[in-house]
Every structure is written in structure tokens, then in C-alpha cells.
N, C-alpha and C positions, 0 to 999 in steps of 0.2 A: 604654188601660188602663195604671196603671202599676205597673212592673216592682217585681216580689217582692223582700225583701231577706232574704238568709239570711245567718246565723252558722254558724259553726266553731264549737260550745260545747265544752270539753275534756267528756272524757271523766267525771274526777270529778266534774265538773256535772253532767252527766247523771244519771251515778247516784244523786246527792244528790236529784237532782229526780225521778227515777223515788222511789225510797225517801219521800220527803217524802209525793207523791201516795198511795203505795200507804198508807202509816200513818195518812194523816186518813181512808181508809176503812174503815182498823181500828178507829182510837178512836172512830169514826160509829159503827159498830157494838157493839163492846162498850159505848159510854153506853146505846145506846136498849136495854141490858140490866139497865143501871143502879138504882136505884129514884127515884122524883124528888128526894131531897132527900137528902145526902150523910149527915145526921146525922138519929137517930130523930125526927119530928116530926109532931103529929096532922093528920088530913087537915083538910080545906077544902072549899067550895065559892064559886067568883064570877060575877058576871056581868061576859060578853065583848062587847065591840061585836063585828057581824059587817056586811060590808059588805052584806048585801043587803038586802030588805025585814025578813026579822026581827025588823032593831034590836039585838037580844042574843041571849046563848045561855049557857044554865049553864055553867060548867067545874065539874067535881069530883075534885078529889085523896084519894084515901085517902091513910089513914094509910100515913105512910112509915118500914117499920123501920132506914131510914138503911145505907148500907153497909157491906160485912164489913172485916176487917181485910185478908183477901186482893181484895176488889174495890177498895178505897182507896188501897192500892200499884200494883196494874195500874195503876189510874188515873192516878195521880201518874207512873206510871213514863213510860206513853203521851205524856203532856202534855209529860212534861222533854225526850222525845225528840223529838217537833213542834218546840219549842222551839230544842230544838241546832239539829237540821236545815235550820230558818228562817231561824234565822241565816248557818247555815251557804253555803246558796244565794243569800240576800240580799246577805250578804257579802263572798261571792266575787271573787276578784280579777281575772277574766272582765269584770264590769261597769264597773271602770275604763275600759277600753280602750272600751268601746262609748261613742260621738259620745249624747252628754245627751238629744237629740231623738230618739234608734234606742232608748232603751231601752225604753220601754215595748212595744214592739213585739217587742220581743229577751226582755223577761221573756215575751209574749205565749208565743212560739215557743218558748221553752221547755218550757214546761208542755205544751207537746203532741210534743217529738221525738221522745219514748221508742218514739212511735206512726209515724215513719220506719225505725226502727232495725231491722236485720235480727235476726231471732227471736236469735239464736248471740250478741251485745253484750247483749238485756235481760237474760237470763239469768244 
């Protein structure tokens, strides 16, 4: 079998990446609050391939009163900070020092350390 390979991530990595994770489950959640079309627009209906025997399936959108002026700023707001944050971990000057060939393995292990970390550090 072969042997595991772990990083030292600093610490401000982590947190970026704890923070990163936890906000795309916010902005998940607040969209699917959303209404489907950001600006007022009349509903629709189309036909969907669907893989099974059916062949299709209607979709139907009502009519979308578009969002408010305070849903549109949450939103934008959410998005900018995904954005920073993305950067921000992708960025990181941690990933220089990781060997070309470790990194994809090292962004792997990232995205899950928060889930080693003793409760008293996520916090």
C-alpha cells in the first residue's frame, strides 16, 4: 500500500478554506431562494430529454418577478466573496513550495482538513 502523504497547511489556509467551503453552502442555499431569473421575465414551458424510456418531460417556469433590490446585493455580495476567497486559496503562497506532481493531491487534502482539526482551531 502506499504511504500517505501529508502537508503542514498554515494555518491562514485553512481558515480561507474552512470559510470558502462553508460560503458555497450559503450561496447554495440562499440561490435556491432565489426566483429563477434575476430580472422580471414571463414564464415558459420546454421539452427536456430525460434519460430513460420517456424520451422528454415538460419543464415549466412561471412567471419570474425577477429579484428584489435587497436579494440582488446579497447576491452580488456572496458571489464577490466566493470570488476573493478563491483566489485567495488558489493563490496561496503554500502552493509554490508543493513538488508540481503533490499538488493536486495537497489541494485534495485540503478541502477536507478542517475535518482533522480539533473542535477549539475550527472555531
Amino acid at each position: 500500500m502506499p504511504e500517505e502523504t501529508t502537508f503542514d497547511f498554515p494555518a491562514d489556509l485553512r481558515k480561507e478554506q474552512l470559510e470558502l467551503l462553508e460560503l458555497r453552502d450559503e450561496y447554495a442555499a440562499f440561490c435556491k431562494t432565489l426566483p429563477w431569473s434575476a430580472v422580471p421575465l414571463e414564464g415558459f414551458e420546454k421539452d427536456e430529454p430525460t434519460m430513460g424510456p420517456a424520451g422528454q418531460r415538460k419543464v415549466i417556469f412561471g412567471d419570474s418577478p425577477g429579484y428584489t433590490a435587497e436579494q440582488a446585493e446579497r447576491e452580488q455580495q456572496l458571489r464577490e466573496r466566493l470570488v476573493e476567497l478563491s483566489a485567495l486559496v488558489g493563490m496561496h503562497r503554500f502552493w509554490s513550495d508543493v513538488p508540481r506532481e503533490d499538488r493536486v493531491k495537497a489541494r485534495m487534502a485540503l478541502k477536507h482538513a478542517h475535518e482533522q482539526l480539533p473542535v477549539s482551531e475550527v472555531a
